[in-house]
N, C-alpha and C positions, 0 to 999 in steps of 0.2 A: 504494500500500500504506500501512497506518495506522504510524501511530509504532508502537504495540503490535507489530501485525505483522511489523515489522522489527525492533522488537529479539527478537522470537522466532526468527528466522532466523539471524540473528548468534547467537545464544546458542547452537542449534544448531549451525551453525559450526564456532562456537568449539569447543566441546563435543567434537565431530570432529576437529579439529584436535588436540585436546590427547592423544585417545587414539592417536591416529596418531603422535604424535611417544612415545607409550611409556609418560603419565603413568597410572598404576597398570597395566599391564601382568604379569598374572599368570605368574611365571617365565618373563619373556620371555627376561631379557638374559642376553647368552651366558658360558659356561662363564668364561673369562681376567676380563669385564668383572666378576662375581658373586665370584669369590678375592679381585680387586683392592678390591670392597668391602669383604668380611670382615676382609680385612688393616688394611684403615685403623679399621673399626670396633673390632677387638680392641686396635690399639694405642692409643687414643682410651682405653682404660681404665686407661692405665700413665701413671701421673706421669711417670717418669725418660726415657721415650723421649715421650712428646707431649709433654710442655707445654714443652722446649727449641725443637722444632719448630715452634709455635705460640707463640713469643715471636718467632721470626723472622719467620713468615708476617702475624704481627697486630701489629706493633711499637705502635699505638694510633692515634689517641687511642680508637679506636673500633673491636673490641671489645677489652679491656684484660682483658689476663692476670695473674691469682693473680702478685702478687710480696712483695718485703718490707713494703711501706708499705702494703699493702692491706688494708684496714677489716672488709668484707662481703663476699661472695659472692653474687651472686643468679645460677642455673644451674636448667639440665633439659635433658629431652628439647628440639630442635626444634617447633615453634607451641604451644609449653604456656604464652604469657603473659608470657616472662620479659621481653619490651620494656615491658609496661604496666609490669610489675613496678619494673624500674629506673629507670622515668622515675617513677614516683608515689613512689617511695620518697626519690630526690631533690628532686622538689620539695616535699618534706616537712620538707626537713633545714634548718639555721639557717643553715647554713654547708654548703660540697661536702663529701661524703666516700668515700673512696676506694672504688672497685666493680669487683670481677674479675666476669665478665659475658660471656654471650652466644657459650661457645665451643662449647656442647651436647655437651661433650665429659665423660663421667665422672671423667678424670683432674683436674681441674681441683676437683671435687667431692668427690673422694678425697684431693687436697692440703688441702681447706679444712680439712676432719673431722681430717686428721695434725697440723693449725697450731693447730687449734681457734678457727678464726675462726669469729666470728657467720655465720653461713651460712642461706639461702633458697634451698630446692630446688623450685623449681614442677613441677609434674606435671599431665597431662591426659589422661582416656581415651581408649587407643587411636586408638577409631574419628575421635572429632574430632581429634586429633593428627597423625595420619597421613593423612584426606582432607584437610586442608587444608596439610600437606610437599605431597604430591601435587601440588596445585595449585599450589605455589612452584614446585616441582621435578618437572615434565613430564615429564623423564628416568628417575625413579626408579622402581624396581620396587618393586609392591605386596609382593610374597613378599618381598622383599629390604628393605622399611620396618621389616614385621611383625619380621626376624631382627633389627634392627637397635634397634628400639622396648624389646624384651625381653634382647637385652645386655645396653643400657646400663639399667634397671632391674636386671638380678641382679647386674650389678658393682656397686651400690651398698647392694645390700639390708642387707648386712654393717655399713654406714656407716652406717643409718638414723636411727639415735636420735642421732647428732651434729649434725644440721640439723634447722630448724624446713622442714618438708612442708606446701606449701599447693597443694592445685587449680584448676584452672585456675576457676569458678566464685567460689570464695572469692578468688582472686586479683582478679576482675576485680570481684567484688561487694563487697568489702568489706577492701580491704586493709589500713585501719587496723586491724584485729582482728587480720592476719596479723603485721604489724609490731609489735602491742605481745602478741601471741607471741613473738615475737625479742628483745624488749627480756625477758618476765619468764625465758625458757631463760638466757640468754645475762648478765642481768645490766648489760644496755646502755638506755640514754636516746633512743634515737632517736626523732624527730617523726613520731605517725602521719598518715596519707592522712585528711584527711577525708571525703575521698568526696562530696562535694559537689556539684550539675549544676557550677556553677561549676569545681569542680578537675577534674573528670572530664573537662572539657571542655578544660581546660586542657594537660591530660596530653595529650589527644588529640592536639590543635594543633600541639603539637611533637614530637610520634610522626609527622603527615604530614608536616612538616620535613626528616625524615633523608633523602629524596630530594635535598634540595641538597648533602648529603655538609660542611654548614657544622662546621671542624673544632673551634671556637668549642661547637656543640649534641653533637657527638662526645665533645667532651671535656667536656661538664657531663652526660653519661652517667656516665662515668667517676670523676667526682668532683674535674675536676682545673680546672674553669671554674665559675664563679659562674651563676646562672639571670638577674643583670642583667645580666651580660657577654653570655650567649648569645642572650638574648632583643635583644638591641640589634644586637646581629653580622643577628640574623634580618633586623631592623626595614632593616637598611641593604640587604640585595640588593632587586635591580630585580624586582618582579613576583611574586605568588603562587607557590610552592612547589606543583606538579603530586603531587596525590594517588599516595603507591604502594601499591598493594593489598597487596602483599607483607606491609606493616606494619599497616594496620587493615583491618578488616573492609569488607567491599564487598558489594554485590548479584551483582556480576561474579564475585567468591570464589564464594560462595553456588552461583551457578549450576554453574560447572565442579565444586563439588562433588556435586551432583546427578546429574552426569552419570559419575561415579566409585561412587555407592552401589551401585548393583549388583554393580560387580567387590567389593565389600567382601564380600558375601554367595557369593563363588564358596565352591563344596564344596572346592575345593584349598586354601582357606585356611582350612580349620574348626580345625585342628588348629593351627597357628600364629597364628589369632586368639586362640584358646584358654588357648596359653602367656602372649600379651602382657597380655591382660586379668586373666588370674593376677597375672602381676606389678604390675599398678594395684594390684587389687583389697588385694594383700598391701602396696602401701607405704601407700597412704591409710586401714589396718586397723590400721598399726603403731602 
């Protein structure tokens, strides 16, 4: 069989594979499992009961939660960007600075807006958003993404105008522009992204990194490790740092989400597609 042909069979596979274990499963999962979501997703919208909870669970360096010393915010939905986000934004900066990050949790977003901290809320439509959760997360229900995607949207609607709102698009195409949005709202100096092959590429690099969990690259997320210290911590492990798809885009991504378009398009989800793309449609209109 040709190379071509095999990887068509694997992808297949794969593909198989991925629906079998439930990833986008149109109201598959059962009654107990589908409450127990809800419940965590409603409380994800309360400062006073998540972010205590989510200081315990995420102590850092990696992701680092909203506290007193903290500079920026960059937050959203789940695969809206916010990883390019934090890492282009630091390596922008002259010096580290502090970044609550990465906990896709609205409460987190709703303390920034109460603090009035400089704040970056990424955003992504729906359908890319949620076929590529999907694909992270094999387990999660399509019906239950959609309920999920449009919470945390209308718990922030209220908030809107105290963060600077960038899309997933402008995030990844041109973030100096997002950043010196943030500097003219906010009143703040921060170094934009140039965006350059060079820096783009750069950013990359150590986006594929986070696989070695090097707490050194964790923590120049964070703002709490210099880019010479982390990039030198890199230089010192044994061996290439194995690509995680999780964190950048891949041909593999790509496929299994190919294989999830159709469930996008089921008639059970007209009416909860509906709602979530409202909610896009109204924060990046605001």
């Amino acid at each position: 069989m040709s190379t071509e042909g095999s990887a068509s069979v694997l992808t297949a596979v794969g593909g198989a594979h991925l629906l079998w274990r439930g990833g986008g499963g149109v109201g598959a999962v059962s009654r107990p499992r589908r409450i127990r979501h809800r419940v965590r997703t409603l409380v994800s919208e309360h400062p006073s009961a998540y972010l205590p909870f989510a200081r315990l669970k995420y102590p850092g360096p990696s992701p680092r939660v909203i506290g007193p010393d903290t500079a920026v915010v960059i937050d959203g939905y789940t695969r809206s960007a916010s990883t390019f986000a934090v890492y282009a934004f630091q390596l922008s900066q002259p010096r580290p600075v502090r970044v609550a990050h990465h906990l896709h949790a609205p409460a987190q977003l709703i303390e920034a807006a109460r603090r009035g901290l400089p704040t970056l809320m990424v955003i992504r439509e729906p359908r890319g958003a949620l076929l590529s959760q999907l694909v992270r997360e094999p387990d999660v229900d399509l019906l239950e993404a959609l309920y999920s995607y449009r919470r945390f949207h209308t718990s922030l609607m209220s908030y809107r105008d105290a963060f600077v709102v960038a899309d997933f698009v402008q995030v990844t195409g041109n973030f100096g522009a997002v950043v010196g949005r943030m500097n003219e709202k906010y009143g703040t100096t921060f170094g934009c992204f140039s965006g350059t092959p060079s820096e783009v590429s750069r950013c990359m690099h150590l986006i594929e990194q986070r696989p070695t969990l090097s707490p050194y690259l964790l923590g120049f997320e964070s703002g709490e490790v210099s880019l010479v210290e982390a990039e030198a911590q890199l230089a010192s492990l044994r061996g290439p740092a194995t690509a995680d798809a999780d964190w950048i885009p891949s041909s593999a991504r790509n496929d299994a989400k190919k294989v999830l378009e159709r469930l996008w398009s089921s008639p059970r989800l007209a009416s909860a597609r509906s709602r979530a793309e409202h909610c896009y449609e109204a924060f990046v209109a605001s």
